[in-house]
MARNU-323634 format. One record per residue: residue number from 1; y, z, x of N, C-alpha, C in turn; residue in three letters. Coordinates in pm, 1 decimal. Each point is the difference from the previous one (the first is absolute). Example, Ala and Ser with C-alpha at 12.3 -4.5 7.8 and 13.67 -1.06 7.14 Angstrom:
<lumros>
 seq     n_yy     n_zz     n_xx    ca_yy    ca_zz    ca_xx     c_yy     c_zz     c_xx type
   1   -569.0    780.0   1319.0    119.0      0.0    -89.0    120.0      0.0     90.0  ALA
   2    105.0    -72.0    -35.0    119.0      6.0     82.0    109.0     73.0    -77.0  SER
</lumros>
This chain:
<lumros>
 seq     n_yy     n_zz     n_xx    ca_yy    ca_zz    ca_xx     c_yy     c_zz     c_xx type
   1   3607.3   1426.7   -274.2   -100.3     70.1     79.3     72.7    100.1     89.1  UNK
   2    -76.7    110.4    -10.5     65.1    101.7    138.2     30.6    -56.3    100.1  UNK
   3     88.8     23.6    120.0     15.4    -98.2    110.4    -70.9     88.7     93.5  UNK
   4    -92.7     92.9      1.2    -43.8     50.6     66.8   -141.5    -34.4     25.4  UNK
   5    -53.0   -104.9   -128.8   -122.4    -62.7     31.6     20.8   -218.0     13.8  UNK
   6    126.8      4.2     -0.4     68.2   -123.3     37.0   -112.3    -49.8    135.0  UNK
   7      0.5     59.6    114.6     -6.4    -37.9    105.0   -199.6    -16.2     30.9  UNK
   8    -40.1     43.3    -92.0   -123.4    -41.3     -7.1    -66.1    -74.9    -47.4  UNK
   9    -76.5    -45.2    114.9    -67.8   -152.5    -84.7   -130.7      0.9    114.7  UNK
  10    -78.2   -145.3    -60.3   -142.8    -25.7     71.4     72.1    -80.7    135.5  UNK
  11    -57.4     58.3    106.4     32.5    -97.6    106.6   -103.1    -41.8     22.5  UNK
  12   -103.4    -76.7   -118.1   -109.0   -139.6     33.5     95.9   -117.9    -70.1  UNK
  13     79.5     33.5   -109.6     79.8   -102.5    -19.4     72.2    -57.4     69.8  UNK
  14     94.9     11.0     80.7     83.1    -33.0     53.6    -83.5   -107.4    124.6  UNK
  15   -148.3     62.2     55.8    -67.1    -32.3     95.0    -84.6   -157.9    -35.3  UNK
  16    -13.6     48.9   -146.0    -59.0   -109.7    -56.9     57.4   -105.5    -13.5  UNK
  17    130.5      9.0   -100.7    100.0   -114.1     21.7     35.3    -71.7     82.4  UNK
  18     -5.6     99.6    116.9     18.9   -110.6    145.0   -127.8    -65.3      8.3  UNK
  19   -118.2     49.0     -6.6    -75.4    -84.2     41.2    -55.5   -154.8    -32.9  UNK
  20     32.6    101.5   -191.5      5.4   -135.5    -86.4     91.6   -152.0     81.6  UNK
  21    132.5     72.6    -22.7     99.1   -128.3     81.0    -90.4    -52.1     81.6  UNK
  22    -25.1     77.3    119.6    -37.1    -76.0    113.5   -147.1    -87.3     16.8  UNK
  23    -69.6     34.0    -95.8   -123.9    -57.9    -12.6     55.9   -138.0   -144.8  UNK
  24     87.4     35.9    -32.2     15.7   -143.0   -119.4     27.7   -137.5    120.2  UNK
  25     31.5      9.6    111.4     -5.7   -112.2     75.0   -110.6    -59.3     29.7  UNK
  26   -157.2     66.7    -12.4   -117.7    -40.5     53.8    -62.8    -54.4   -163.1  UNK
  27    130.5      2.4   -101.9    -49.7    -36.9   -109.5     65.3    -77.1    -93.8  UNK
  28     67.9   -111.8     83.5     62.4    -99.3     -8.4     63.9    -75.2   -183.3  UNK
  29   -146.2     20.7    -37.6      7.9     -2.2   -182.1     25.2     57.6    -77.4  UNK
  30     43.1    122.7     36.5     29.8    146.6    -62.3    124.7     44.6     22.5  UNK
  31     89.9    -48.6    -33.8    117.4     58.8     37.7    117.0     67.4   -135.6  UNK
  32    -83.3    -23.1   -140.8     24.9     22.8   -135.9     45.1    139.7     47.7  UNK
  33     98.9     80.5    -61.4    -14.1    117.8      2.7    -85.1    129.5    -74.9  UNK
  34    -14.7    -77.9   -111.9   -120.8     69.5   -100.9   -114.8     41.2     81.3  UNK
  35    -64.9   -113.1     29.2   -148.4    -20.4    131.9     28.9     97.1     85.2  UNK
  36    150.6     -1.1     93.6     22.6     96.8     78.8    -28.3    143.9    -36.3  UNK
  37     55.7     85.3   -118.8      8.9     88.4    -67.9   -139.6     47.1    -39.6  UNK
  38    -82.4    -96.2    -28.0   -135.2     39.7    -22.0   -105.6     -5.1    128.9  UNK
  39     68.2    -51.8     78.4    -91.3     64.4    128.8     62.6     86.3     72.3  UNK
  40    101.8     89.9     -9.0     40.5    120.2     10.1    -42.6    128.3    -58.7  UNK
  41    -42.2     11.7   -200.3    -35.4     45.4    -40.9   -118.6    -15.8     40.2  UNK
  42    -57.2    -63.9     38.2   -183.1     13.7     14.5    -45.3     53.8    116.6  UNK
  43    134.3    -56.8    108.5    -26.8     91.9    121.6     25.5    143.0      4.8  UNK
  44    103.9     17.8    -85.2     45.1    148.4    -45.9   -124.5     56.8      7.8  UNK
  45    -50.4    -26.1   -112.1   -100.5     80.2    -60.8   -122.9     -5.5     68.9  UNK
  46    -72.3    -52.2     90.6    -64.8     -1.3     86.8     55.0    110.5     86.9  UNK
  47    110.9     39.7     25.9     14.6    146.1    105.1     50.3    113.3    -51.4  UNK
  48    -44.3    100.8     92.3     43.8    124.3    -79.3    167.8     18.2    -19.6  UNK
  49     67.3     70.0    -76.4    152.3     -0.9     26.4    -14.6    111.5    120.7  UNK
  50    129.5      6.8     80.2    100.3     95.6     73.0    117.1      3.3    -26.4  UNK
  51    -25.4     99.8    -77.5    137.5     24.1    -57.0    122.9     83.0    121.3  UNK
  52    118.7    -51.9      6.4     54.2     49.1    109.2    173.6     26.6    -74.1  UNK
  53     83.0     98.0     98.7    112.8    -27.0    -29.5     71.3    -88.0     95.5  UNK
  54    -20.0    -21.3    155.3     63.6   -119.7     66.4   -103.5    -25.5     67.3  UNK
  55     67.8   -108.2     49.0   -122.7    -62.1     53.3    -54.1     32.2    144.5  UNK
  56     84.4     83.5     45.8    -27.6     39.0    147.4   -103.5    130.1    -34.2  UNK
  57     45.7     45.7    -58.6    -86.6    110.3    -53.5   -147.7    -20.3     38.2  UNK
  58    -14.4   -160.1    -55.7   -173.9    -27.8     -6.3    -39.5    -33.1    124.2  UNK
  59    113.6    -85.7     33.0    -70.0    -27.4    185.4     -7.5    145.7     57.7  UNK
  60    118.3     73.0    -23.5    -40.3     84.4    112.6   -131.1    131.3    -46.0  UNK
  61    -79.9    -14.6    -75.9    -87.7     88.1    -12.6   -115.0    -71.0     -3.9  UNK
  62     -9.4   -121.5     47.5    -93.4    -65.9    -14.0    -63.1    -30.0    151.0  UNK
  63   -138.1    -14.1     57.2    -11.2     -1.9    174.5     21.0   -169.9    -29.8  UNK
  64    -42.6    -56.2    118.2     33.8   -126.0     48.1   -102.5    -56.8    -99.5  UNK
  65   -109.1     60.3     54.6   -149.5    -76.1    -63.5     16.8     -5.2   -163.1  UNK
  66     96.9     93.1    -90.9    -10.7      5.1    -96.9     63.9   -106.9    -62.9  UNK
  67    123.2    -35.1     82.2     53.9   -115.1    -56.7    -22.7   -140.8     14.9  UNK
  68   -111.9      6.9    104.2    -46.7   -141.6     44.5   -153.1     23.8   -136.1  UNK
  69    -55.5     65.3    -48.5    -82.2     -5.2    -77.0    116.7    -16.1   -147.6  UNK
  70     95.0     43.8    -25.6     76.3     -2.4    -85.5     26.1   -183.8    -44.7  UNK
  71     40.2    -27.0     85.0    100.2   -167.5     22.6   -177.5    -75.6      3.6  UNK
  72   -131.7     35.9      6.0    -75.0   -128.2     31.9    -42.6     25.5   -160.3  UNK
  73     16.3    141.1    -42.0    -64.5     -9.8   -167.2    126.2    -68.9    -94.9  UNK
  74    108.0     21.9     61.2    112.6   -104.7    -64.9     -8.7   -103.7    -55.4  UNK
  75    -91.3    -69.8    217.5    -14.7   -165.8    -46.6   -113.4    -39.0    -57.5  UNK
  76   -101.0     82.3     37.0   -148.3      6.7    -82.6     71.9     -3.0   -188.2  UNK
  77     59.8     81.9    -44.8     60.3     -9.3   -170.1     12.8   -143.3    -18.2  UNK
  78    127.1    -30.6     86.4     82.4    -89.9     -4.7   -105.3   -117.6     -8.1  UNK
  79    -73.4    -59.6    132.0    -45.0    -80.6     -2.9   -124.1    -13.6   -144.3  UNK
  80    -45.4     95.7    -29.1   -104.5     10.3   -131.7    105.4    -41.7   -121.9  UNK
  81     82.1     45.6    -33.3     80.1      9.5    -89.6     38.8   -172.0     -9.9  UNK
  82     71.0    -58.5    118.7      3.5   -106.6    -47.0   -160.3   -139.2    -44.1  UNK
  83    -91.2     13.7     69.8   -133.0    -64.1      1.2    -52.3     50.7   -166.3  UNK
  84     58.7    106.9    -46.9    -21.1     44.4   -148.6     53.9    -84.9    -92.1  UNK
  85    141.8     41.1     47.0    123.9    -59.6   -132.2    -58.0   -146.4     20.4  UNK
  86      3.9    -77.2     99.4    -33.8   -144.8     18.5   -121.8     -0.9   -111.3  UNK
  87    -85.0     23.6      0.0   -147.2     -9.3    -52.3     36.9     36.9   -153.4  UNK
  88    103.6    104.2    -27.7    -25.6     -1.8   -143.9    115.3   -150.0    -14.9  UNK
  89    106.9    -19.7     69.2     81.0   -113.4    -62.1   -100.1    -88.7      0.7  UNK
  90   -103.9    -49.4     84.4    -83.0   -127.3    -12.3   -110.2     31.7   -140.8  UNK
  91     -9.1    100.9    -28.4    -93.1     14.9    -62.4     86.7    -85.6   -165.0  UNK
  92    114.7     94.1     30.4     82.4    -36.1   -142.7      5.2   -130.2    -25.5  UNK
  93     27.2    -67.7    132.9     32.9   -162.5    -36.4   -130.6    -65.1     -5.8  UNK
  94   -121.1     39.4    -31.5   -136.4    -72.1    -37.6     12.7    -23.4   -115.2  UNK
  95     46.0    102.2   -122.8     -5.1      8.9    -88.2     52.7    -63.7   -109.5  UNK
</lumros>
């Protein structure tokens, strides 16, 4: 790859992943990494990308209010994403 588009990427990923981590503690049974991975992708995709080249970049063009609406649609993903993946794994094991 050019190294001139190296440095770009989504900074919801990086945001997500953390959140994932930090919410797998309120989810004691879930600690598979697969499960993990799929409530990342689901939270992914629940938000729009921002695509950025660093990460300061995004804070600093962003107002206060934007990033406190930013981080609650995070945990809003996050928290949906896992109450999802759960529901389809229970669904699977009916079967």
């Amino acid at each position: 790859m050019n190294t001139m588009f190296e440095t770009i990427h989504n900074h919801q990923e990086r945001a997500v992943l953390d959140a994932v981590i930090a919410a797998a503690a309120d989810y004691k049974h879930v600690k598979e990494e697969e499960f993990l991975a799929d409530v990342a992708c689901v939270a992914l995709n629940r938000l729009p990308p921002r695509y950025i080249r660093h990460d300061v970049d995004y804070a600093f063009y962003l107002t206060e209010r934007e990033q406190a609406q930013n981080e609650a649609a995070i945990i809003e993903a996050v928290t949906f994403a896992f109450e999802f993946v759960q529901a389809k794994v229970a669904m699977r094991a009916r079967r």
